[in-house]
Each structure stands twice: as structure tokens, then as C-alpha cells.
CHARMM internal coordinates of N, CA and C (Angstrom, degrees):
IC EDIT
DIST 1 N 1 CA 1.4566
DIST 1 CA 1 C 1.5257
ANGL 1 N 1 CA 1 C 111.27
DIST 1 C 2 N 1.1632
ANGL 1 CA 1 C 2 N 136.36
DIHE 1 N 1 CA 1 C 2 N -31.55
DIST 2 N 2 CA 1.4584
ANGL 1 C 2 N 2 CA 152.46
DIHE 1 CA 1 C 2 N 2 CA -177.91
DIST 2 CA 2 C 0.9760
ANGL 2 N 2 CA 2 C 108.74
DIHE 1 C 2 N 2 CA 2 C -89.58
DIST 2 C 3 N 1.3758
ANGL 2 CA 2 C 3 N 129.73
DIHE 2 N 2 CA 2 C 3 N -19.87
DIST 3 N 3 CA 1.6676
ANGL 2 C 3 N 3 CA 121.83
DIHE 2 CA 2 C 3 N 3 CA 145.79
DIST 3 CA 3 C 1.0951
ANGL 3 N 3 CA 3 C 134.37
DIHE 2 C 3 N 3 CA 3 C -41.14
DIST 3 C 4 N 1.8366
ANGL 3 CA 3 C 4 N 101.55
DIHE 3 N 3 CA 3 C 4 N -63.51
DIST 4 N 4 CA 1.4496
ANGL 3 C 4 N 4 CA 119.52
DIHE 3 CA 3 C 4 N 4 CA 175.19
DIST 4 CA 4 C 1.3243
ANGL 4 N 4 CA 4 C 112.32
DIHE 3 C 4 N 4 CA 4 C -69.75
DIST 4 C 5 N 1.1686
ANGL 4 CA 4 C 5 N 141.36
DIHE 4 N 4 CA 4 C 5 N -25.66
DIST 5 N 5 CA 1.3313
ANGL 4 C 5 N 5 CA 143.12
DIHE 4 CA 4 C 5 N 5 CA 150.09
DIST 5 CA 5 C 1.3565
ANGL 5 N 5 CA 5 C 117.22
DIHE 4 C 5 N 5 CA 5 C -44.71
DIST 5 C 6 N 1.2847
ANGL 5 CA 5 C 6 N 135.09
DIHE 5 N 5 CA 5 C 6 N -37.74
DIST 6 N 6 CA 1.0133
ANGL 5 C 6 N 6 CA 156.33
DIHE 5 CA 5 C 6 N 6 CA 176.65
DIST 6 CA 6 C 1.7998
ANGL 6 N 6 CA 6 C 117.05
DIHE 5 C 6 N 6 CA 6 C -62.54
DIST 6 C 7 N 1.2919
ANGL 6 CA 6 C 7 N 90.48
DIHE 6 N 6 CA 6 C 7 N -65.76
DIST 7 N 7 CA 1.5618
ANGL 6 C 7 N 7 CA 110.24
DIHE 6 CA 6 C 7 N 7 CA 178.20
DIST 7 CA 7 C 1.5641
ANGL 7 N 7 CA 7 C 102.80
DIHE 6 C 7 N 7 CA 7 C -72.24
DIST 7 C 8 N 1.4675
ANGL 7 CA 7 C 8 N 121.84
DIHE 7 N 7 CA 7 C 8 N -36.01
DIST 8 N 8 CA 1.4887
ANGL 7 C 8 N 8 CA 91.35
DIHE 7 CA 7 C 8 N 8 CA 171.76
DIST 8 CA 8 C 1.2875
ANGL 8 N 8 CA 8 C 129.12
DIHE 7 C 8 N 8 CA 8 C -80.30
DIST 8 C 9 N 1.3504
ANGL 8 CA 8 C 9 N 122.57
DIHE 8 N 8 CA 8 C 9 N -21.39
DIST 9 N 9 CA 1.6822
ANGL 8 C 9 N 9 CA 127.77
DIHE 8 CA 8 C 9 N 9 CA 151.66
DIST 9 CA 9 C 1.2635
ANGL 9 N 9 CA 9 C 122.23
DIHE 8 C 9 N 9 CA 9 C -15.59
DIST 9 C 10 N 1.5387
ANGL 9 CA 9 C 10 N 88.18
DIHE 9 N 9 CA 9 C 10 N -66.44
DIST 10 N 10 CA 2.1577
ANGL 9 C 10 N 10 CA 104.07
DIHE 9 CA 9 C 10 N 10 CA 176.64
DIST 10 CA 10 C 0.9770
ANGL 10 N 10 CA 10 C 100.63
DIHE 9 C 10 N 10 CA 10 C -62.36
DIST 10 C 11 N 1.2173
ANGL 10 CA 10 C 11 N 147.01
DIHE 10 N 10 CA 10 C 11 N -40.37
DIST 11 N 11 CA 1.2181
ANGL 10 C 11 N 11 CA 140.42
DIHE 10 CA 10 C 11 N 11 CA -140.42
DIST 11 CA 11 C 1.8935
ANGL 11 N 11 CA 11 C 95.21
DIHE 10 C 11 N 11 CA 11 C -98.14
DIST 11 C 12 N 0.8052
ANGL 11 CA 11 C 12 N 125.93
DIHE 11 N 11 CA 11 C 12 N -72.88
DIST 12 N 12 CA 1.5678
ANGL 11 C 12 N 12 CA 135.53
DIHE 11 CA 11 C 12 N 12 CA 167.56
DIST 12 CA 12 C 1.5866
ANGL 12 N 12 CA 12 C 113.84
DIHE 11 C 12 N 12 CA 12 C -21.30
DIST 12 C 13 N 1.6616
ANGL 12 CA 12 C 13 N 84.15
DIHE 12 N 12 CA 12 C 13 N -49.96
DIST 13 N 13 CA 1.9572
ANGL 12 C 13 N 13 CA 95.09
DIHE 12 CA 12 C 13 N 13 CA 176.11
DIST 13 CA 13 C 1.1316
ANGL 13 N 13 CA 13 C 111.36
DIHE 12 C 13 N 13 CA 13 C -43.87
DIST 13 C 14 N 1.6866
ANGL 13 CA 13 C 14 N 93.09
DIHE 13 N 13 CA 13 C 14 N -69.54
DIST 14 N 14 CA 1.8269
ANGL 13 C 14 N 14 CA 100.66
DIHE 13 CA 13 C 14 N 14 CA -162.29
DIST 14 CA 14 C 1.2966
ANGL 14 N 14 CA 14 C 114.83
DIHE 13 C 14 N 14 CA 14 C -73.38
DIST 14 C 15 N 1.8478
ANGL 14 CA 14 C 15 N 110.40
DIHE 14 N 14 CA 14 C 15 N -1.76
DIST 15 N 15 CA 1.5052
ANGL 14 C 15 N 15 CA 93.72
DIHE 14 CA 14 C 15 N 15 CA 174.92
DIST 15 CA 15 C 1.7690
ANGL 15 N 15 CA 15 C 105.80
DIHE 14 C 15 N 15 CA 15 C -98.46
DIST 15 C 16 N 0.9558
ANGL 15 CA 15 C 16 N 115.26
DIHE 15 N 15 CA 15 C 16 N 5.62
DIST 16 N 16 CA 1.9497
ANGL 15 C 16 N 16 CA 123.05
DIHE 15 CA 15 C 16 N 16 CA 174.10
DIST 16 CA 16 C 1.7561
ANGL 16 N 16 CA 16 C 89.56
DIHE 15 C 16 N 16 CA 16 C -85.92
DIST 16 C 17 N 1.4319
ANGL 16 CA 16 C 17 N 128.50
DIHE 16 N 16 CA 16 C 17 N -51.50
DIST 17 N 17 CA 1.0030
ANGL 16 C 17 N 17 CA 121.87
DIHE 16 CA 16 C 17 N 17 CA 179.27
DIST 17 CA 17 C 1.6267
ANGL 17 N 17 CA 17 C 126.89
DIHE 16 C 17 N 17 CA 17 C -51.36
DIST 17 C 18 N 1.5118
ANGL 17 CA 17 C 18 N 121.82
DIHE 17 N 17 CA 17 C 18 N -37.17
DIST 18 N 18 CA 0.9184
ANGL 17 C 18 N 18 CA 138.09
DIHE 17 CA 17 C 18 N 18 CA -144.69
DIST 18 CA 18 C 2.3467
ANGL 18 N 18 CA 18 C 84.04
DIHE 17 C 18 N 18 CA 18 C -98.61
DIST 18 C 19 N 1.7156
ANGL 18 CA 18 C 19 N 89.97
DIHE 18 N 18 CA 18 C 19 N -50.57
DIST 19 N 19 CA 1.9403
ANGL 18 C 19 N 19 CA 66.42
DIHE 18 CA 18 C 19 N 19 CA 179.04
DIST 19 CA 19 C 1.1835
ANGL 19 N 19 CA 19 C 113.07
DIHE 18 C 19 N 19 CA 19 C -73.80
DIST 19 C 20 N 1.2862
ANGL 19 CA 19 C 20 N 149.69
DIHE 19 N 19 CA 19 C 20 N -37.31
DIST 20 N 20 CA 0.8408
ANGL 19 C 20 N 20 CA 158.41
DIHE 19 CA 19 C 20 N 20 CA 142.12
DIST 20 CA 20 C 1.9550
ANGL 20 N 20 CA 20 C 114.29
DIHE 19 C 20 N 20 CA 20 C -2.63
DIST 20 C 21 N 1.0627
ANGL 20 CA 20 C 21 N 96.00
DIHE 20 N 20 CA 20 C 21 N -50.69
DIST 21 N 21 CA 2.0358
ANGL 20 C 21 N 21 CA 99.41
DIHE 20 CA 20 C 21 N 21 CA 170.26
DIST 21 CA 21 C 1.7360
ANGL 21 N 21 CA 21 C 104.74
DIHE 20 C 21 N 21 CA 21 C -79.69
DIST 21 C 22 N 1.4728
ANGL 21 CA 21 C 22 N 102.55
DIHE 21 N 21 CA 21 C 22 N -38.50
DIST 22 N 22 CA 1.5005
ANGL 21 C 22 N 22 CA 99.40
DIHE 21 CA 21 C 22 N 22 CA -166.12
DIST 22 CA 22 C 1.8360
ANGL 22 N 22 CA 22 C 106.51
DIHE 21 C 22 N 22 CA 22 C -70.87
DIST 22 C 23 N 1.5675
ANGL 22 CA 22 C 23 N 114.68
DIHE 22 N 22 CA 22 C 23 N -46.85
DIST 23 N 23 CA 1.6026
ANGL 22 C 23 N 23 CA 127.36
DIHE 22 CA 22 C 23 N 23 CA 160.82
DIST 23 CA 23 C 1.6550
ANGL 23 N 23 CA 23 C 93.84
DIHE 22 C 23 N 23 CA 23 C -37.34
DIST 23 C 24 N 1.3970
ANGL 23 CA 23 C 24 N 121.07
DIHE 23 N 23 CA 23 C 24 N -92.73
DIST 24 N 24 CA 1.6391
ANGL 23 C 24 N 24 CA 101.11
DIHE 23 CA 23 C 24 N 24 CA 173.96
DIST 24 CA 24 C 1.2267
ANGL 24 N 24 CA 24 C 132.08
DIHE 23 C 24 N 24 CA 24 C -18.94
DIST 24 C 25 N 1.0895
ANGL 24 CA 24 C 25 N 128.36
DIHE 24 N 24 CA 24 C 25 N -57.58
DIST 25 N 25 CA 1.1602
ANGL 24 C 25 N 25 CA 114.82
DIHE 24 CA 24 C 25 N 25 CA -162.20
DIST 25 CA 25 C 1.5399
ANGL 25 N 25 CA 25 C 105.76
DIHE 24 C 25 N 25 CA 25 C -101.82
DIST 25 C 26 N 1.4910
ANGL 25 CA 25 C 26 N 125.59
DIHE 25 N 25 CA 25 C 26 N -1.01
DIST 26 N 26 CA 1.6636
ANGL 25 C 26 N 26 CA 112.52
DIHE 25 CA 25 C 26 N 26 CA 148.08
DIST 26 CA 26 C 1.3588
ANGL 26 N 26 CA 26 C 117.77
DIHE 25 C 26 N 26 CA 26 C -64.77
DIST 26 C 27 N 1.3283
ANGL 26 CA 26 C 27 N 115.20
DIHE 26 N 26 CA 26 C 27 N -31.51
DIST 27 N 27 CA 1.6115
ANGL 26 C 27 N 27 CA 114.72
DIHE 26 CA 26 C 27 N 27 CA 173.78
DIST 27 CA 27 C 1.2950
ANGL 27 N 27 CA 27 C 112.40
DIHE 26 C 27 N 27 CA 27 C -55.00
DIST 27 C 28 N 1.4140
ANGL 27 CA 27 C 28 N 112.80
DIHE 27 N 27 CA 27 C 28 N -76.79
DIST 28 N 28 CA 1.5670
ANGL 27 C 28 N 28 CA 100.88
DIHE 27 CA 27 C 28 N 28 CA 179.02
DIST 28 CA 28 C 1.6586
ANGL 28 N 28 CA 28 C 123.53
DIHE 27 C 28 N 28 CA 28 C -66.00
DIST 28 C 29 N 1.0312
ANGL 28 CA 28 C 29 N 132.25
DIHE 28 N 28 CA 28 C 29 N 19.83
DIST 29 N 29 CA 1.8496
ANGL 28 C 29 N 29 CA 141.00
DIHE 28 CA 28 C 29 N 29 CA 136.33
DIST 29 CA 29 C 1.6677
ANGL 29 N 29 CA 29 C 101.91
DIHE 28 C 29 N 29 CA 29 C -53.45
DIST 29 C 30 N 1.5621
ANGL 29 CA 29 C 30 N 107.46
DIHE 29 N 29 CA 29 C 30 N -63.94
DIST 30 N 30 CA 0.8984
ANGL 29 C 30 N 30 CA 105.52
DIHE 29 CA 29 C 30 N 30 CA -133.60
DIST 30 CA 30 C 1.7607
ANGL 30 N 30 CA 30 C 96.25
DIHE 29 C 30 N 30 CA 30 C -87.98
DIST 30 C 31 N 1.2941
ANGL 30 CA 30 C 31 N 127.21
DIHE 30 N 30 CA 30 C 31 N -20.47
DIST 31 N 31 CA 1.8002
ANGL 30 C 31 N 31 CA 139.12
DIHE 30 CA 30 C 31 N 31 CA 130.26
DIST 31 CA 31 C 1.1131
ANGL 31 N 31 CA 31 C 102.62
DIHE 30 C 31 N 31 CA 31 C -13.57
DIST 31 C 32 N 1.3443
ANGL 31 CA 31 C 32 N 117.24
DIHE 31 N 31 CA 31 C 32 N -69.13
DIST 32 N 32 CA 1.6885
ANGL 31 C 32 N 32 CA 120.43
DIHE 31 CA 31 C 32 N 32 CA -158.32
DIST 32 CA 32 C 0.6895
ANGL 32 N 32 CA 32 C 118.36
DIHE 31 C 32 N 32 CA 32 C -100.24
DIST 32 C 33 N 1.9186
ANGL 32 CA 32 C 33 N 140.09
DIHE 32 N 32 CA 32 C 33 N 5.28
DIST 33 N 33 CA 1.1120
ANGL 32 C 33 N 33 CA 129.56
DIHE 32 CA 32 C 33 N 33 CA 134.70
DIST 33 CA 33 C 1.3100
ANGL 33 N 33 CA 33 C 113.22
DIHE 32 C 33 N 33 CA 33 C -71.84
DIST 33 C 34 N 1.0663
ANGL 33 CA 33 C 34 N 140.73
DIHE 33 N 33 CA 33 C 34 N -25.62
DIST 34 N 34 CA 1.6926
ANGL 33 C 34 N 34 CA 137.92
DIHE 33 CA 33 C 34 N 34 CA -176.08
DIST 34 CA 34 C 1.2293
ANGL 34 N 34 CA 34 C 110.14
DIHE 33 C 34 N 34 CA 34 C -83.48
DIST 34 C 35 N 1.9540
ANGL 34 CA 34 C 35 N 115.66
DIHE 34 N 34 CA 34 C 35 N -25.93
DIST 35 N 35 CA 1.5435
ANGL 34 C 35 N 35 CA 100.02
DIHE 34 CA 34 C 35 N 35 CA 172.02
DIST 35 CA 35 C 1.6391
ANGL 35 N 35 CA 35 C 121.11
DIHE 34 C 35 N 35 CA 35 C -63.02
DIST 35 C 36 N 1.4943
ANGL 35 CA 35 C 36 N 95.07
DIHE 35 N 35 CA 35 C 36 N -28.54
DIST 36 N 36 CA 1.6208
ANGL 35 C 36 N 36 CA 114.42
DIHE 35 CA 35 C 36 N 36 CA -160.23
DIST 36 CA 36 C 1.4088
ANGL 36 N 36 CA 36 C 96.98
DIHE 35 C 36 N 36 CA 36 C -65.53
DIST 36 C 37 N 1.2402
ANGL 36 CA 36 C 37 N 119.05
DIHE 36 N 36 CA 36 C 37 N -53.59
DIST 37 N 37 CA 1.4615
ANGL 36 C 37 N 37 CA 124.99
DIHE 36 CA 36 C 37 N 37 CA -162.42
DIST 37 CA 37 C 1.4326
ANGL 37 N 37 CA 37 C 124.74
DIHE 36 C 37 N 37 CA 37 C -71.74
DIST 37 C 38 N 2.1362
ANGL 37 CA 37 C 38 N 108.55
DIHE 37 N 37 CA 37 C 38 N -6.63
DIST 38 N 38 CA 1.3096
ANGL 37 C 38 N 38 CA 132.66
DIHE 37 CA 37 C 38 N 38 CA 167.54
DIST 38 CA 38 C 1.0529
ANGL 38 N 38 CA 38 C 105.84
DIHE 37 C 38 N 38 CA 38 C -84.99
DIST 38 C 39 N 1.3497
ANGL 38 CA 38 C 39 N 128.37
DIHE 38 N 38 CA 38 C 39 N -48.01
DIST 39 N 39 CA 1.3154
ANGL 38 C 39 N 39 CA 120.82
DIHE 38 CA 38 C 39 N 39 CA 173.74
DIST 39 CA 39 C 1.3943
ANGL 39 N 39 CA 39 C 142.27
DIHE 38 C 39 N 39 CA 39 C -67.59
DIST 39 C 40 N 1.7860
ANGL 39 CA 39 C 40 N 102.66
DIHE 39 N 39 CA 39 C 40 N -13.76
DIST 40 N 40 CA 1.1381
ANGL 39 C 40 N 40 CA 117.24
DIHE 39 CA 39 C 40 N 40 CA 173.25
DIST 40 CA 40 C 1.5041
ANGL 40 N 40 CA 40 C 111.17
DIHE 39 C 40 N 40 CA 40 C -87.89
DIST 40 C 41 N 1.3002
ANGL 40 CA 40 C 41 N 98.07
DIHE 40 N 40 CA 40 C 41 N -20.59
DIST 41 N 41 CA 1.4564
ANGL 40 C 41 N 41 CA 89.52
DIHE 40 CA 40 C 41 N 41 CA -169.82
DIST 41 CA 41 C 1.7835
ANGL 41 N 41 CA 41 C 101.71
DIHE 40 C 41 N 41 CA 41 C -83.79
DIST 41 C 42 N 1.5542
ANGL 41 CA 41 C 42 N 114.83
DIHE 41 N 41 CA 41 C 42 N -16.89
DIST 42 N 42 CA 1.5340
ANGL 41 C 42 N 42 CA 116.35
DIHE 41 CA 41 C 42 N 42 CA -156.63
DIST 42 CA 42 C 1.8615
ANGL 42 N 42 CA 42 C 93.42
DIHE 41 C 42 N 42 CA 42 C -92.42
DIST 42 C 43 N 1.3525
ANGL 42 CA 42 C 43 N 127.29
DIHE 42 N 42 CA 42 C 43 N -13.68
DIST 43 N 43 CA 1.0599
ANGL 42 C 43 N 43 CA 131.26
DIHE 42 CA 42 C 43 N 43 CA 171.89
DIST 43 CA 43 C 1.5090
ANGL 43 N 43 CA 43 C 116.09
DIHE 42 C 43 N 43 CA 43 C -84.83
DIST 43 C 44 N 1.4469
ANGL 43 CA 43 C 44 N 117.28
DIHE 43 N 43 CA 43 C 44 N -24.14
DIST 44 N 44 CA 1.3968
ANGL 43 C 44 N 44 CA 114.39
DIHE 43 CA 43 C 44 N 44 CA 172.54
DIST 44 CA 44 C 1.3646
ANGL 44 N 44 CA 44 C 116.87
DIHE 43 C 44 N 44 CA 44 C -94.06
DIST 44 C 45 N 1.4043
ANGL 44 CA 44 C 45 N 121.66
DIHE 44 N 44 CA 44 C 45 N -6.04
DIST 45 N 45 CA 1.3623
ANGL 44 C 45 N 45 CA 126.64
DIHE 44 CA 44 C 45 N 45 CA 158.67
DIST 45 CA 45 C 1.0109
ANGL 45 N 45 CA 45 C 134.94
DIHE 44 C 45 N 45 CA 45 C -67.18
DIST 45 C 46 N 1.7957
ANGL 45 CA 45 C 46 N 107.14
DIHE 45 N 45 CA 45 C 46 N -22.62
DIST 46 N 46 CA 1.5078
ANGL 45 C 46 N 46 CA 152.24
DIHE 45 CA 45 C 46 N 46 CA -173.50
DIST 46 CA 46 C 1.4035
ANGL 46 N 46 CA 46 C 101.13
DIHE 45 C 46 N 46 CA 46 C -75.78
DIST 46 C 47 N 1.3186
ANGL 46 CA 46 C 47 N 93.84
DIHE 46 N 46 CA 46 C 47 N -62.70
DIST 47 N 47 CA 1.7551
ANGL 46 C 47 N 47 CA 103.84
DIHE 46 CA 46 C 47 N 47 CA -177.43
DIST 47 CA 47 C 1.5995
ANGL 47 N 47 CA 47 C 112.11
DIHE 46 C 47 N 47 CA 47 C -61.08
DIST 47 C 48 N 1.0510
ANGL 47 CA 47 C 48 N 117.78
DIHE 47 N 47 CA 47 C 48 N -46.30
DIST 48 N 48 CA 1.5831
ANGL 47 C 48 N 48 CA 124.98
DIHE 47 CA 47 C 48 N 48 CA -179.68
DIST 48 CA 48 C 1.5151
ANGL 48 N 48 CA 48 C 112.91
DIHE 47 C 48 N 48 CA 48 C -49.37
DIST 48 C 49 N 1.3958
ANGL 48 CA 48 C 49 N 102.17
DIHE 48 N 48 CA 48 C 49 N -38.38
DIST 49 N 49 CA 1.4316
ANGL 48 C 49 N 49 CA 112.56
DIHE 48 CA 48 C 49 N 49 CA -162.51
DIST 49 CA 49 C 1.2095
ANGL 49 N 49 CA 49 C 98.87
DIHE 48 C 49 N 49 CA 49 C -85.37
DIST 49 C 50 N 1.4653
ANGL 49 CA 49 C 50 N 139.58
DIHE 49 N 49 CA 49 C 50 N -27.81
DIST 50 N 50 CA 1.2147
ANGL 49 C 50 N 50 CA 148.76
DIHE 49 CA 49 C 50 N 50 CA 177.26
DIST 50 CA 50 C 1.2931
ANGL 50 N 50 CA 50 C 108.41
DIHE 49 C 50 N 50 CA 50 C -68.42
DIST 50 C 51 N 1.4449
ANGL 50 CA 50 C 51 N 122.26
DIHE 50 N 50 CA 50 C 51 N -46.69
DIST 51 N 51 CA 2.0826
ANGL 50 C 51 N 51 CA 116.99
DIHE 50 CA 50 C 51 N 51 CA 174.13
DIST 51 CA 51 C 1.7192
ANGL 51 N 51 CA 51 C 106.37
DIHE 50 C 51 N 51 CA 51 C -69.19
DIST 51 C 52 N 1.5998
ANGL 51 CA 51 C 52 N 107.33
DIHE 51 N 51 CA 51 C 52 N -40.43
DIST 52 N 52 CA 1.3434
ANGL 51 C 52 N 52 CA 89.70
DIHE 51 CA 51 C 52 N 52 CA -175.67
DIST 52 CA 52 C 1.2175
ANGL 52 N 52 CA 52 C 114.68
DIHE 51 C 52 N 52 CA 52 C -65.29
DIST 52 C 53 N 1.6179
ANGL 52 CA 52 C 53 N 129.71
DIHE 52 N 52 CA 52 C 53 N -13.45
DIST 53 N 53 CA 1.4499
ANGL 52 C 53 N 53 CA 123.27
DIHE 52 CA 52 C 53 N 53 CA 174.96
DIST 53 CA 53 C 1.4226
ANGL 53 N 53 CA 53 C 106.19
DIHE 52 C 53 N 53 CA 53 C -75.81
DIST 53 C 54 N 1.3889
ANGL 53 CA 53 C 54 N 120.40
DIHE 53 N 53 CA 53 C 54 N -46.93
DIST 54 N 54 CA 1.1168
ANGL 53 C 54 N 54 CA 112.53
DIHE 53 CA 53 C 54 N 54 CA -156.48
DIST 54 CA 54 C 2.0526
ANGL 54 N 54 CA 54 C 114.05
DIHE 53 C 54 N 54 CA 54 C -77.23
DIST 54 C 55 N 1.0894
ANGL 54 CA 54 C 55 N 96.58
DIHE 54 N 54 CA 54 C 55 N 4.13
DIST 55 N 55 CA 1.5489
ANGL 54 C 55 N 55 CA 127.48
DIHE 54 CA 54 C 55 N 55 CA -161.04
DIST 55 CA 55 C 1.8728
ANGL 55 N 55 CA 55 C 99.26
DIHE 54 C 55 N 55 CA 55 C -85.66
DIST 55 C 56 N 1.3792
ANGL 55 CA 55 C 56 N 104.91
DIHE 55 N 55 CA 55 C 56 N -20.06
DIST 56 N 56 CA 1.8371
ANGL 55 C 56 N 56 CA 123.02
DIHE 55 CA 55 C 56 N 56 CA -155.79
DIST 56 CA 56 C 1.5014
ANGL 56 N 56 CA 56 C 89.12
DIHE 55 C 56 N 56 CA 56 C -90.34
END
COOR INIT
IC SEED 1 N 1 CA 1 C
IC BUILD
């Protein structure tokens, strides 16, 4: 009986551990899709602003 008591401990652990990495690491996805999509957007604003100058 103190086996299985045992083994479900570990087992519980490493599975709190395991969402716990996966919750991490959806966060930073979801960081680095939103950085990407600032930067893409702050480079095409860049670009725009660059024809309308060059347009003068």
C-alpha cells in the first residue's frame, strides 16, 4: 500500500511539474508571437514612411 502511495506522489509531482513547464513555455510563444507582430508592424510603418518621403 505505501508503494502506491508512493508512486502516486511522483507521479502527481512530475505531472504539476510538467504543466507547469508547458504553462511556461505557452507564455513565452505567446511573448513571441506578439513581439514579432510589433515589430512587423513597426517596420512596415517604417517602410511607408520611407516612400512617402521619398515620393516629396
Amino acid at each position: 500500500m505505501g508503494n502506491i502511495i508512493l508512486f502516486t506522489n511522483t507521479f502527481l509531482s512530475y505531472l504539476l511539474l510538467m504543466v507547469i513547464i508547458v504553462v511556461i513555455a505557452g507564455v513565452a510563444v505567446f511573448i513571441g508571437i506578439k513581439m514579432r507582430k510589433n515589430k512587423d508592424s513597426k517596420i512596415q510603418t517604417s517602410q511607408a514612411g520611407s516612400e512617402q518621403k521619398a515620393e516629396s
